[in-house]
MARTORZA-663503 format. One record per residue (C-alpha): y, z, x; residue in three letters; chain. Coordinates in Angstrom, 2 decimals. Layout:
ATOM        y        z        x   aa  ch
ATOM        Y        Z        X  ALA   A
...
***
This chain:
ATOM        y        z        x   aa  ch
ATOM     0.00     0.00     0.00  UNK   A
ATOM     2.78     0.87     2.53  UNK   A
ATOM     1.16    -2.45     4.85  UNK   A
ATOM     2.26    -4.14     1.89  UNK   A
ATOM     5.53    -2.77     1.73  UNK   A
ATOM     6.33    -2.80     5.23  UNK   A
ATOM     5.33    -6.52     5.10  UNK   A
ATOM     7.38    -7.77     2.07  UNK   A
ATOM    10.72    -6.06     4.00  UNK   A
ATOM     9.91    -7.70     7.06  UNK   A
ATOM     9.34   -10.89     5.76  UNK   A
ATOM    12.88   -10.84     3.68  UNK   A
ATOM    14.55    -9.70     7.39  UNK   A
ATOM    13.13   -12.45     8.98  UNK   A
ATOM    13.47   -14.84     6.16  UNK   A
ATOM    17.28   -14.04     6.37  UNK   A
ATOM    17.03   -15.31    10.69  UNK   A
ATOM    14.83   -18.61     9.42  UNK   A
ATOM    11.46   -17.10    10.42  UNK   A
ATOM     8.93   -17.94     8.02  UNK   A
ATOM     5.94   -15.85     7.39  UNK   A
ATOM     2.89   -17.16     9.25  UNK   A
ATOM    -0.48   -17.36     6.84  UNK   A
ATOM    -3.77   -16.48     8.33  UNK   A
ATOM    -6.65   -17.31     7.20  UNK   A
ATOM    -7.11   -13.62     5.02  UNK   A
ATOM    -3.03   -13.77     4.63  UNK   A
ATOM    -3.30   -10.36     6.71  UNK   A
ATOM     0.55    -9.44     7.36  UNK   A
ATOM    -1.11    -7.72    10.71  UNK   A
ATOM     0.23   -10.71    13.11  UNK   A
ATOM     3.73   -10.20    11.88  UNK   A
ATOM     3.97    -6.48    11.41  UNK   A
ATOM     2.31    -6.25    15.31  UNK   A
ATOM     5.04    -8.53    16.79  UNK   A
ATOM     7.78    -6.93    15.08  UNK   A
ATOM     6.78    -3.46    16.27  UNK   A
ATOM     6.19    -4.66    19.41  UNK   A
ATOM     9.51    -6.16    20.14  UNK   A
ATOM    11.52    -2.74    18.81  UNK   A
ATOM     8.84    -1.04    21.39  UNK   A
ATOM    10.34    -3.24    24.10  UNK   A
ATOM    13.76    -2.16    23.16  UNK   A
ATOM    13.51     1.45    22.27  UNK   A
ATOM    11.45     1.42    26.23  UNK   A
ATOM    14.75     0.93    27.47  UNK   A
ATOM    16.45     4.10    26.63  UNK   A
ATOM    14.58     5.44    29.58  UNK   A
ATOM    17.34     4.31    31.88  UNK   A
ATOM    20.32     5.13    29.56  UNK   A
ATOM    23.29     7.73    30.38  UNK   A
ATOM    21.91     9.80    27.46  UNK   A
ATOM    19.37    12.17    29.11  UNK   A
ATOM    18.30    13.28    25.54  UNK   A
ATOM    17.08     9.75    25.38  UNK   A
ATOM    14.56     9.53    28.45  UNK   A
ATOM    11.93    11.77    26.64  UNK   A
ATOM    12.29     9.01    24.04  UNK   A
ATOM    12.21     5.91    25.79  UNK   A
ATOM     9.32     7.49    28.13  UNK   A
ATOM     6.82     7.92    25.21  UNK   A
ATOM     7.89     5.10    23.63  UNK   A
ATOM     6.80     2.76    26.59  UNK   A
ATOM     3.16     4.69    26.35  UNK   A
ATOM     3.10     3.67    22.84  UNK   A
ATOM     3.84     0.05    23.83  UNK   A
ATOM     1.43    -0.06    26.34  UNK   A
ATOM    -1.47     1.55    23.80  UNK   A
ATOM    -0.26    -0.72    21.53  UNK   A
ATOM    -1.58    -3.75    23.80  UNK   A
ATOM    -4.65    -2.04    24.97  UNK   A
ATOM    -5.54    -1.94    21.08  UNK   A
ATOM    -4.71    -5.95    20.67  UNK   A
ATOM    -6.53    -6.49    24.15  UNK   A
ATOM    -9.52    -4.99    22.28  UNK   A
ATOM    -9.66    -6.75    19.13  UNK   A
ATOM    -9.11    -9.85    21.26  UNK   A
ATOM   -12.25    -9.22    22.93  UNK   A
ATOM   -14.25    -8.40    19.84  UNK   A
ATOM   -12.98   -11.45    18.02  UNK   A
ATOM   -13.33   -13.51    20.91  UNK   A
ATOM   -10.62   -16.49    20.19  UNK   A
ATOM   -10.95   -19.82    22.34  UNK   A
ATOM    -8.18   -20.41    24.89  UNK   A
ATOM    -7.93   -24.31    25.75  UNK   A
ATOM    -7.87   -23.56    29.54  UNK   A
ATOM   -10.27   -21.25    30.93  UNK   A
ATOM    -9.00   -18.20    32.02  UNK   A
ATOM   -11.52   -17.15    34.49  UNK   A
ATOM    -9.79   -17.26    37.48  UNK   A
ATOM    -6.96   -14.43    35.94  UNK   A
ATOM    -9.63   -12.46    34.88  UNK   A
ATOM   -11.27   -12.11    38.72  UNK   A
ATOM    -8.29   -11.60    40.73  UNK   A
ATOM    -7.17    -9.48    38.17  UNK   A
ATOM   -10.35    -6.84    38.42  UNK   A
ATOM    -9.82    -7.19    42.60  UNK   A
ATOM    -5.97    -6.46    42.04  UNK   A
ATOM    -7.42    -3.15    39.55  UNK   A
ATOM    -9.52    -2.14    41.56  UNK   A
ATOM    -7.53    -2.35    44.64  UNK   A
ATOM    -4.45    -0.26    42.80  UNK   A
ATOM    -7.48     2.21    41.89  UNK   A
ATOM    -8.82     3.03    45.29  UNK   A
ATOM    -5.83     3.19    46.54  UNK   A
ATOM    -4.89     5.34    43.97  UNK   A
ATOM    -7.72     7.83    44.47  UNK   A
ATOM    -7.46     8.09    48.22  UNK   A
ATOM    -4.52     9.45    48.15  UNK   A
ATOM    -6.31    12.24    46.87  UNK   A
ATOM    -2.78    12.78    44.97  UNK   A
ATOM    -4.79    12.70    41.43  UNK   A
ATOM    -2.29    13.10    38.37  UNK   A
ATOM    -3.88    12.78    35.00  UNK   A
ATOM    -0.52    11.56    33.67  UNK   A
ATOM     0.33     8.84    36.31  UNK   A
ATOM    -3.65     7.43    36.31  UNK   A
ATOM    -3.50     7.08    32.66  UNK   A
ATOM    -0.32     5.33    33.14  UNK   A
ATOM    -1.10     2.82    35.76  UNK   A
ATOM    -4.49     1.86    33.86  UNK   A
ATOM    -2.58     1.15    30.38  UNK   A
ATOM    -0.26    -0.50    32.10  UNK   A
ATOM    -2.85    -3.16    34.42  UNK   A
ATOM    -4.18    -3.10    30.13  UNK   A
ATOM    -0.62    -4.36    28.95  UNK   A
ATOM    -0.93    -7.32    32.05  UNK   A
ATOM    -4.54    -7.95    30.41  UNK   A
ATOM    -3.54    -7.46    26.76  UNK   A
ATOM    -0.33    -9.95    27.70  UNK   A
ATOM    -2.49   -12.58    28.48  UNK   A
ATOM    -4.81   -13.07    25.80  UNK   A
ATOM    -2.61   -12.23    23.41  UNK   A
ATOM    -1.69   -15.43    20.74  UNK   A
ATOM     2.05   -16.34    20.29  UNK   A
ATOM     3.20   -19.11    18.02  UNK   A
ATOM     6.63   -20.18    16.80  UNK   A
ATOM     7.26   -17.97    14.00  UNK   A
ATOM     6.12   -14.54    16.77  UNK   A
ATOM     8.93   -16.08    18.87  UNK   A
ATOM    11.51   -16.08    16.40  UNK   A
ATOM    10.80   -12.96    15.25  UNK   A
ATOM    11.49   -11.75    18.87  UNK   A
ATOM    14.55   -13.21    19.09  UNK   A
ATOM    15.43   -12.18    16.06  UNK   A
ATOM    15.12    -8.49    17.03  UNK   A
ATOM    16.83    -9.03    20.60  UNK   A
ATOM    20.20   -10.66    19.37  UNK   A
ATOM    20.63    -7.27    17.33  UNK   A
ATOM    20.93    -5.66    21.12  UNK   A
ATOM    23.09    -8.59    22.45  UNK   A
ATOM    25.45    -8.09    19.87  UNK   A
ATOM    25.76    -4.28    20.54  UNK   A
ATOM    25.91    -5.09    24.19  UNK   A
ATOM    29.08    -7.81    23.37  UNK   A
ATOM    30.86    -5.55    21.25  UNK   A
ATOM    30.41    -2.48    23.77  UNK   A
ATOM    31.98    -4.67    26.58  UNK   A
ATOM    34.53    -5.69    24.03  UNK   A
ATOM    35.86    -2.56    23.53  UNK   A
ATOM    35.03    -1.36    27.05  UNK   A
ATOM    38.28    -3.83    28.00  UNK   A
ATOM    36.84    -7.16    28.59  UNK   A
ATOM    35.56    -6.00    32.55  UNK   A
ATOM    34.26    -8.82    34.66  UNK   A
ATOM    32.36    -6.82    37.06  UNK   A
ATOM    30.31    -3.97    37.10  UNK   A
ATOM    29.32    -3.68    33.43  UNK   A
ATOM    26.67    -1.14    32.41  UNK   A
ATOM    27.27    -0.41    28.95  UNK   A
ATOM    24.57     2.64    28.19  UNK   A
ATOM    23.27     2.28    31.16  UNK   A
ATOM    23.02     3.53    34.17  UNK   A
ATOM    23.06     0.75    36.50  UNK   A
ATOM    24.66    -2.70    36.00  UNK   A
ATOM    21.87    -4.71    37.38  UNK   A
ATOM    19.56    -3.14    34.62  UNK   A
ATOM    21.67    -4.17    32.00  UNK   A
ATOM    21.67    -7.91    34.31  UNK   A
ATOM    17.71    -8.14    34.12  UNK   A
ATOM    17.55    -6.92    30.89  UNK   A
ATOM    19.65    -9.74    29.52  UNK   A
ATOM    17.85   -11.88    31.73  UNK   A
ATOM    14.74   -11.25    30.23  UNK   A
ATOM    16.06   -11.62    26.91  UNK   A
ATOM    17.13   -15.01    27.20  UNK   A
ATOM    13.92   -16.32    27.51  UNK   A
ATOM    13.34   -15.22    23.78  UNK   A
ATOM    16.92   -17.23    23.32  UNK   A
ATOM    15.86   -20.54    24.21  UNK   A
ATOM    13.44   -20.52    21.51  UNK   A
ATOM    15.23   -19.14    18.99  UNK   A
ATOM    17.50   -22.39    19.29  UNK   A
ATOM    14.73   -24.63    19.81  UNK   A
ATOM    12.90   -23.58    16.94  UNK   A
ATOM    15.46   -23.03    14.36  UNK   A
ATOM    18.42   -25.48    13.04  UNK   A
ATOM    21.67   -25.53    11.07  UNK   A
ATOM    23.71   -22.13    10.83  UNK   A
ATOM    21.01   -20.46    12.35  UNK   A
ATOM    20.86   -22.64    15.39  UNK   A
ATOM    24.66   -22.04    15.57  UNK   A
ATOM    23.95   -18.21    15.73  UNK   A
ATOM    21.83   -18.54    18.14  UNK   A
ATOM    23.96   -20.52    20.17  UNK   A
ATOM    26.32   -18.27    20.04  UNK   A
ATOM    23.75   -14.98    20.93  UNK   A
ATOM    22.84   -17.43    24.31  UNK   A
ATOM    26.15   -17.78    25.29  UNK   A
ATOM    26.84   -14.02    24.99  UNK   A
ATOM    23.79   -13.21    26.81  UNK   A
ATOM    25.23   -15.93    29.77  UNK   A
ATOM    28.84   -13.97    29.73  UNK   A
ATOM    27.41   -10.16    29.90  UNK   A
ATOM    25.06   -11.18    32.68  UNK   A
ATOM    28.20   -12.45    35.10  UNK   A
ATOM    29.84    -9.27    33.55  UNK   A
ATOM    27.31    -6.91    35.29  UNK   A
ATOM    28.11    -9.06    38.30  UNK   A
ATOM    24.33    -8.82    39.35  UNK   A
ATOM    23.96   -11.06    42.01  UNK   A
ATOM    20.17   -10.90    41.89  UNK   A
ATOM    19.83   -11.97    38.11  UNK   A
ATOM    22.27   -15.00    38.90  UNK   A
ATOM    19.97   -15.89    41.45  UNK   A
ATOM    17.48   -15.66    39.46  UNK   A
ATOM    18.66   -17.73    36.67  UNK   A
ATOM    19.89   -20.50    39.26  UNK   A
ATOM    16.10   -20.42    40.27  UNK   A
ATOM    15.36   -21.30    36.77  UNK   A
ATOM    17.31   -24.24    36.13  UNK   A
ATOM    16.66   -25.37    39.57  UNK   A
ATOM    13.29   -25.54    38.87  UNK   A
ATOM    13.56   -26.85    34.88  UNK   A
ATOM    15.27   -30.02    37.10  UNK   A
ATOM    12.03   -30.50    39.26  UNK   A
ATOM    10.03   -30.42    36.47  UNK   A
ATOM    11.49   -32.90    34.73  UNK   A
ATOM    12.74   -35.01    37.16  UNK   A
ATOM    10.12   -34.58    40.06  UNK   A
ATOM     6.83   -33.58    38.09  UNK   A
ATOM     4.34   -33.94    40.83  UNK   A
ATOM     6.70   -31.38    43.20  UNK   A
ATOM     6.79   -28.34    40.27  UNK   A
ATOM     3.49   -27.76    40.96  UNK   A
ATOM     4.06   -26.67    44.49  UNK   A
ATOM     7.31   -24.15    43.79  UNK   A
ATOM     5.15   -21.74    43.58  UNK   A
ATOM     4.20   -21.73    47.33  UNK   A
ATOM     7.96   -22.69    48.36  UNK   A
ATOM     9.16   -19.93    46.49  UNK   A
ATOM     6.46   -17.16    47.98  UNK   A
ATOM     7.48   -18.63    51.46  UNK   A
ATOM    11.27   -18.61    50.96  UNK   A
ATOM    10.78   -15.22    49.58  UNK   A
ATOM     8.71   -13.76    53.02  UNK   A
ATOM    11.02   -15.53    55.39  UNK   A
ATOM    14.01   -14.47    53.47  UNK   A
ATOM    13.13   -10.72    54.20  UNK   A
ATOM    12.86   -11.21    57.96  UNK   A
ATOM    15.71   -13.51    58.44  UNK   A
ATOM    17.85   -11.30    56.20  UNK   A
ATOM    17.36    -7.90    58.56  UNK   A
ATOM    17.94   -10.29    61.79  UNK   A
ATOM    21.39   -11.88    61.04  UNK   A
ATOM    23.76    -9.19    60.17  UNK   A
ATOM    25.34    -8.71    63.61  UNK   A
ATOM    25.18   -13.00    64.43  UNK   A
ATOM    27.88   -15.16    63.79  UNK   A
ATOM    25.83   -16.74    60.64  UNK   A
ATOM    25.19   -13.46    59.07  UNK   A
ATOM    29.07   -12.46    59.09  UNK   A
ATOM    30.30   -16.07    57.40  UNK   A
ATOM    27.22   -15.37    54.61  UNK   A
ATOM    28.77   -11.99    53.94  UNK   A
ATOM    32.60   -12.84    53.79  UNK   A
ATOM    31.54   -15.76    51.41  UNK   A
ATOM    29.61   -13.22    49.37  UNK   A
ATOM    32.53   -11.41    49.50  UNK   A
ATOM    35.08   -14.15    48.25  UNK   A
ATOM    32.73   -14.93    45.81  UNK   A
ATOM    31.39   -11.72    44.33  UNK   A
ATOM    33.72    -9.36    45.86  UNK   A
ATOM    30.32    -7.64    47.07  UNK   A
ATOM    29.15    -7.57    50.97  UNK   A
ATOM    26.30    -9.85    51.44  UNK   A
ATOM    24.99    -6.74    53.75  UNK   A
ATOM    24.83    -3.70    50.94  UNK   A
ATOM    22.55    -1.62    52.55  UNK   A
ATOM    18.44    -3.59    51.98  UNK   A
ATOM    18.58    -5.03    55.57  UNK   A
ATOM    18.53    -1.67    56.79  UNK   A
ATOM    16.11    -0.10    54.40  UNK   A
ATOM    13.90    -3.00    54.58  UNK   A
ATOM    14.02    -3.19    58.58  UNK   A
ATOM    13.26     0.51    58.77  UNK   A
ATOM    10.18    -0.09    55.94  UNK   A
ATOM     8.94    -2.84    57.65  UNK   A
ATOM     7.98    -0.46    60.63  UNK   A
ATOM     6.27     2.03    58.26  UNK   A
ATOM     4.14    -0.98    56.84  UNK   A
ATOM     3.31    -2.04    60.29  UNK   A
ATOM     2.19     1.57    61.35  UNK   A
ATOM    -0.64     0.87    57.95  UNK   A
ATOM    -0.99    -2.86    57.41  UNK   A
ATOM    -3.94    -3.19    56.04  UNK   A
ATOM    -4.44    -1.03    52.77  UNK   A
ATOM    -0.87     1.03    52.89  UNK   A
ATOM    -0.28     4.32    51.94  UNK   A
ATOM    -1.48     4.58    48.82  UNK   A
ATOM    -0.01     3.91    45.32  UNK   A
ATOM     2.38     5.35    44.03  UNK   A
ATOM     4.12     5.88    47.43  UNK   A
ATOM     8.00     5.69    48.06  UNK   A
ATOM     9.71     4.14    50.88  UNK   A
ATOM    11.20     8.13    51.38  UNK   A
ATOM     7.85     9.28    51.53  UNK   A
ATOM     7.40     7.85    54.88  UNK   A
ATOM    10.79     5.76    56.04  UNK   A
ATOM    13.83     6.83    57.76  UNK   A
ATOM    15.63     6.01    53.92  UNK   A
ATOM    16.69     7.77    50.94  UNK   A
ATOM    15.95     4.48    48.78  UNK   A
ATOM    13.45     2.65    47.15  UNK   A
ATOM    12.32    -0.32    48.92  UNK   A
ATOM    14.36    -2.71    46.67  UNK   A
ATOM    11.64    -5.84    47.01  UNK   A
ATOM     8.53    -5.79    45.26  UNK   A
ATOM     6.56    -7.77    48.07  UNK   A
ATOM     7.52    -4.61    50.63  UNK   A
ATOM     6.51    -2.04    48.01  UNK   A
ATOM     3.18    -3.71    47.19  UNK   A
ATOM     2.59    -3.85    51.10  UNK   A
ATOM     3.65    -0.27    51.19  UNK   A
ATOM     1.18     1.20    49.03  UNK   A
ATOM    -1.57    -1.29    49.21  UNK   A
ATOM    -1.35    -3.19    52.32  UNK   A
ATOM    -1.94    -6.73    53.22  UNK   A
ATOM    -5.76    -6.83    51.36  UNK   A
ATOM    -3.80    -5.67    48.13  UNK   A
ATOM    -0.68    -7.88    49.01  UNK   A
ATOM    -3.08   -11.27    49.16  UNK   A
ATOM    -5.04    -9.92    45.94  UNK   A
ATOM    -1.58    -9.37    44.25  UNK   A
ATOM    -0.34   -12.99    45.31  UNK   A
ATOM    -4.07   -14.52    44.60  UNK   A
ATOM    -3.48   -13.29    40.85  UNK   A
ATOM     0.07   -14.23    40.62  UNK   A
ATOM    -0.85   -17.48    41.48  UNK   A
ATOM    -3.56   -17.87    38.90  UNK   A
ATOM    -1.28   -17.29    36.33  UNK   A
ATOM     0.89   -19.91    37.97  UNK   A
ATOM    -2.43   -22.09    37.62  UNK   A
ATOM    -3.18   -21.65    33.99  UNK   A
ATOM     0.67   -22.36    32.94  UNK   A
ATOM     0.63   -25.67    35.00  UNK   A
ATOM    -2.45   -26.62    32.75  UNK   A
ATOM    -0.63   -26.20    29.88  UNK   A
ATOM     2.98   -27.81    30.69  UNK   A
ATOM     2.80   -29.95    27.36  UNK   A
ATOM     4.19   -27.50    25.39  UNK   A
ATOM     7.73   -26.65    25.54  UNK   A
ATOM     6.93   -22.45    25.68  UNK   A
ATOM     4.59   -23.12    28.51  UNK   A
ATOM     7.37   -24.73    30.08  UNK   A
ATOM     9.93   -22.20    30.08  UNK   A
ATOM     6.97   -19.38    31.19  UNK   A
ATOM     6.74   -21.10    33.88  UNK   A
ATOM    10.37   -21.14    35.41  UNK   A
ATOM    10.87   -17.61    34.23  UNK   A
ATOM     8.50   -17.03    36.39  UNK   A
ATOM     9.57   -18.55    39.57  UNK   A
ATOM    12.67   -16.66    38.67  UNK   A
ATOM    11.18   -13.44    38.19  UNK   A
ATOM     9.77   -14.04    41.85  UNK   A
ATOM    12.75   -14.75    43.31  UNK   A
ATOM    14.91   -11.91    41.56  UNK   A
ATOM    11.80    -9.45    42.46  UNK   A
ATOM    12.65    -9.98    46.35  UNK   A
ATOM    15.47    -7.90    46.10  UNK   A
ATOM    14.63    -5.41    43.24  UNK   A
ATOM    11.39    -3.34    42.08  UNK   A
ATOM    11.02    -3.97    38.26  UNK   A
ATOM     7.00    -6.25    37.84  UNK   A
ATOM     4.83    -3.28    39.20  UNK   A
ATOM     5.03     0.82    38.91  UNK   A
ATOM     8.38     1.15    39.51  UNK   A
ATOM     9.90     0.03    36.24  UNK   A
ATOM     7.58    -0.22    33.57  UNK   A
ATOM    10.32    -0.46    31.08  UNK   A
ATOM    11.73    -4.31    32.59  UNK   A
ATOM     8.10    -4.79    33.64  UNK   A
ATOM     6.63    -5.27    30.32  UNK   A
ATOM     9.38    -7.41    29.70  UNK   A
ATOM     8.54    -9.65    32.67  UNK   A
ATOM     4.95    -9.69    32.12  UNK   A
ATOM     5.63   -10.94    28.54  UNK   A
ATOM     7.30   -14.12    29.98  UNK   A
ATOM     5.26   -15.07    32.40  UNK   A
ATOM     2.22   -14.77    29.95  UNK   A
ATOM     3.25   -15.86    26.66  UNK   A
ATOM     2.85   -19.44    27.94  UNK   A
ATOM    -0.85   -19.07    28.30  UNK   A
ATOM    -2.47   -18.80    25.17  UNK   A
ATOM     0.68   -20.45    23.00  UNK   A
ATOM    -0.33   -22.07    19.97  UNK   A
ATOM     2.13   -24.71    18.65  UNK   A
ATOM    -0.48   -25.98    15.92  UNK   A
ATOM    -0.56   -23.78    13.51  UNK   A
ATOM    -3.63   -25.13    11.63  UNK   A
ATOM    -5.45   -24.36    14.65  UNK   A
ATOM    -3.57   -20.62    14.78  UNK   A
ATOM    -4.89   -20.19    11.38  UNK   A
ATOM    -8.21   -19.51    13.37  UNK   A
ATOM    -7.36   -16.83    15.58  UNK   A
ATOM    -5.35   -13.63    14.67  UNK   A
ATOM    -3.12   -13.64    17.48  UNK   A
***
C-alpha cells in the first residue's frame, strides 16, 4: 500500500521534469522507487563534508545506507541473472585480485576495526553492485532530475554570497569539493538535455550552464582539468576513432610522468614560467605545496614498494607531512604497493575495455570520457578509493553506468534493472 503511494508521487514529480514511468514486465514501481532513493542517497552522502558538524553523523550513515543499498541490488542481480551484451568476465577477475589484495593488506596490518572492514567491503560491493546494475533513459532523467534541485541551491547560495569568482564553497568546507561535486553532476546533465526536449530541454540547458559557472567559481584547477580532459577526448572520439581506444594508456602514462616531472622542476627555469602563468591565470601558484608532499611520499613508498603499508594508511603515518597524499596513484602505492598498484590499474582498465565495446550508445560514450577525466583529476586529489567515499560513489557511478546501459527498452522490459 505505501509502495503504491510512494510510486504514484514519484511518478507525478517526475512526470512534471518529462520522465516517464518505465513499465516492467510485472509493472513493479521497484526500478523507479530504487533510482530515486538512490540519487537523494548520493546527495544527502554529501553532508559529510559540510560546515554543519551536526550534519556529519548524518551524511556518514547515510553513505552506509547507500552502499547497503547496492549490495542488496548486487544480490538480486545475481539471483536474477540478467544478460549483459559484452561479457564481463574480465571486471569480475581483476576485481576479486584488487579485493583480495585491499583485504590482506587490510588484515596485516593487524589494525582490525570492525567498523572500517565492514566499510571497505560494502564499498568494493557498491564498485560490484555499480556495474551490473541496469540504467536506461528514464533512470537517467530521474537522476538529473534530483541533481538540478542541488544546482539550483548551489546558484542561488553563490548569488547571494555576492557573485565571488574564486574560492566558492557554499556549505562546504572546501571549494574543490564543491568543484568535483559539480563535476560529477554534469555527467547526469548531458543526458537530461539529450533525452528530453522543448521547455524542459531549455531547463536543462540552463541547470548545465549553471553547473559550468559554479565550477570556475570554486576556481578548482583540478576539476577544469578534468573537464578539459573530457572534451579533449569527446574530439578524439569522434574525429580520430581508432586513437580513443588508446587514451587510456596515454592518460595512465601522462599521469606517472606528471608526478615525477612535477617534484623535479620547481627550482628550474621551466618550473618558475609554469607557476607565474598559473599565477596570471588562476591567481594560484602552480607549486601549492603536492611537489613537496609527494617528493617526501615517494621515499616512504620506495622504503615498501612492493605491497605498502597497509590499507588504510596515511601519508602522516609514515612521511615527513601533515597531508594526505593528494594523488590517488601515490596513495594506492602507499598502502598496497606496486602488486596492488598493477591489480588496481589491470581493473581500471577492464572497465575501460567493456565501455570501448559498447561505444554505440551515446551513455557509453560519455562513461567513457568521464572516465579519462576522473583519471586525470584523481592525480592530484584522493576522492575514487577510501579516502572519500562520499565523491567516490559518485565517480564509480559514471564510469559504470555505461556498461550495462539499455537504450531499448523492449529489451529492458526483460531485466529489472
Amino acid at each position: 500500500m505505501y509502495l503504491k503511494q510512494l510510486n504514484i508521487r514519484l511518478s507525478k514529480f517526475c512526470k512534471g521534469m518529462g520522465i516517464m514511468r518505465l513499465e516492467t514486465r510485472n509493472k513493479s514501481p521497484e526500478g523507479f522507487i530504487v533510482i530515486f532513493l538512490l540519487f537523494v542517497l548520493l546527495l544527502v552522502n554529501t553532508l559529510y563534508r559540510t560546515t554543519f558538524n551536526q550534519l556529519f553523523i548524518l551524511g556518514d550513515t547515510s553513505t552506509t545506507i547507500t552502499f547497503v543499498l547496492m549490495f542488496v541490488l548486487l544480490i538480486k542481480s545475481w539471483i536474477e541473472r540478467p544478460d549483459y551484451t559484452v561479457s564481463l568476465n574480465k571486471i569480475y577477475l581483476t576485481f576479486i585480485l584488487l579485493l583480495s589484495t585491499y583485504v590482506v593488506s587490510f588484515i596485516a596490518r593487524q589494525e582490525l576495526d570492525i567498523i572500517q572492514a565492514f566499510n571497505l567491503m560494502v564499498f568494493f560491493m557498491f564498485i560490484l553492485g555499480s556495474i551490473r546494475l541496469r540504467w536506461n533513459k528514464n533512470y537517467l532523467k530521474i537522476g538529473g532530475a534530483i541533481l538540478s534541485g542541488a544546482t539550483l541551491f548551489f546558484l542561488l547560495h553563490w548569488i547571494f554570497s555576492g557573485l565571488p569568482f574564486t574560492g566558492f564553497k557554499s556549505v562546504f568546507r572546501n571549494e574543490n569539493y564543491l568543484g568535483v561535486l559539480l563535476f560529477s553532476m554534469l555527467y547526469f546533465n548531458i543526458f537530461s538535455i539529450k533525452f528530453n526536449s522543448g521547455v524542459i530541454r531549455l531547463y536543462f540547458t540552463f541547470i548545465s550552464l549553471s553547473n559550468l559557472l559554479l565550477i570556475i567559481s570554486t576556481g578548482s584547477r583540478s576539476v577544469l582539468i578534468g573537464l578539459v580532459v573530457i572534451l579533449v577526448s569527446w574530439i578524439i572520439m569522434k574525429s580520430y576513432h581508432h586513437l580513443f581506444y588508446k587514451l587510456f594508456y596515454i592518460i595512465i602514462t601522462i599521469n606517472l610522468l606528471f608526478i615525477g616531472i612535477y617534484v623535479s622542476i620547481k627550482d628550474t627555469f621551466i618550473g618558475r614560467f609554469l607557476n607565474d602563468l598559473s599565477f596570471s591565470i588562476f591567481n594560484k601558484n602552480l607549486f601549492s605545496g603536492r611537489n613537496e608532499i609527494w617528493n617526501t611520499v615517494i621515499h616512504s613508498i620506495l622504503n615498501r614498494p612492493f605491497f605498502g603499508y597497509g590499507v588504510g594508511i596515511r601519508a602522516p603515518d609514515v612521511a615527513e607531512t601533515e597531508s594526505t597524499t593528494h594523488n590517488m596513484y601515490l596513495q594506492v602505492l602507499l598502502e598496497v604497493g606496486l602488486v596492488g598498484f598493477i591489480l588496481f590499474l589491470l581493473f581500471l582498465f577492464s572497465i575501460w575495455y567493456v565501455l570501448n565495446k559498447r561505444l554505440n550508445y551515446f551513455v557509453t560514450k560519455w562513461s567513457a570520457c568521464f572516465m579519462l577525466g576522473i583519471l586525470v583529476y584523481n592525480n592530484f586529489e584522493l576522492t575514487l578509493m577510501l579516502n572519500n567515499y562520499s565523491i567516490a560513489a559518485f565517480q564509480w557511478l559514471i564510469m559504470t553506468i555505461g556498461i550495462s546501459f539499455i537504450d531499448d527498452e523492449t529489451e529492458l522490459s526483460r531485466v529489472s534493472y
